[in-house]
N, C-alpha and C positions, 0 to 999 in steps of 0.2 A: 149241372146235376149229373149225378153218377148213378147208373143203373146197375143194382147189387142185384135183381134174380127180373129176369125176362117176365117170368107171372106163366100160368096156366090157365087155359079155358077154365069154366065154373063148374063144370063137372069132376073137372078132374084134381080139385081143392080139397084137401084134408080136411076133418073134422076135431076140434080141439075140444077137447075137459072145460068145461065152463067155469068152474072155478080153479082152474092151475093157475099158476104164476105164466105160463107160456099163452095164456088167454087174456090175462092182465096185459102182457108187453105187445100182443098183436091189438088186441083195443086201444091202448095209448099211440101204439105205430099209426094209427087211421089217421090221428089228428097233427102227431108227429112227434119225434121221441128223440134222445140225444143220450148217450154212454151214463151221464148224470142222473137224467131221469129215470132211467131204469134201476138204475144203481138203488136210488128212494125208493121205488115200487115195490122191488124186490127183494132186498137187502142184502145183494149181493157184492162183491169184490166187484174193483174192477174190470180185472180181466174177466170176469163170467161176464159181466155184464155189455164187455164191447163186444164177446162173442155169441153172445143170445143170439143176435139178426139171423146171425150165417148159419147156427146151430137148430134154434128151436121154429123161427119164420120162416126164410127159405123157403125148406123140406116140405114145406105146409102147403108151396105151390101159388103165391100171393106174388104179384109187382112188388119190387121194393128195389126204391131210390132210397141215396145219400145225398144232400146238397147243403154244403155249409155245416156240418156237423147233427145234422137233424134229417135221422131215418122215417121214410114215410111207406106205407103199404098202400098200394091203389089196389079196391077191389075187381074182379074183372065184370068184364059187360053183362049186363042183367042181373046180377049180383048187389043187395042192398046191404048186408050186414054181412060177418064172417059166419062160418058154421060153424055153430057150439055145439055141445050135446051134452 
């Protein structure tokens, strides 16, 4: 397993558009997500789509592993869902 962003305490976690495309790919990332899926979700090209994680999640201040091709977001401690709004 590859750890793509360290993660942030749960205070200091962005708040995402509840209906963007960038709240679609962090809710699928919970369960776990692969360059393909996203690709469906969003109906984006390839290349947007491998570079969502580094671009739109991230920044957002979420855990996020790669392992075997399938990106996952751990939320952090005390934390049960992402922030929408």
């Amino acid at each position: 397993m590859k750890i793509i962003s360290k993660g942030k305490p749960a205070n200091q976690i962005k708040p995402v558009r509840a209906e963007s495309k960038k709240a679609l790919i962090l809710k699928a990332t919970l369960k776990g997500v692969t360059t393909d899926d996203i690709m469906k979700l969003t109906g984006w090209a390839r290349s947007a789509a491998s570079s969502a994680i580094a671009t739109d999640i991230v920044p957002l201040g979420y855990k996020v592993t790669l392992d075997e091709g399938v990106y996952m977001v751990k939320l952090p401690k005390g934390m049960k869902r992402p922030i929408l709004r």
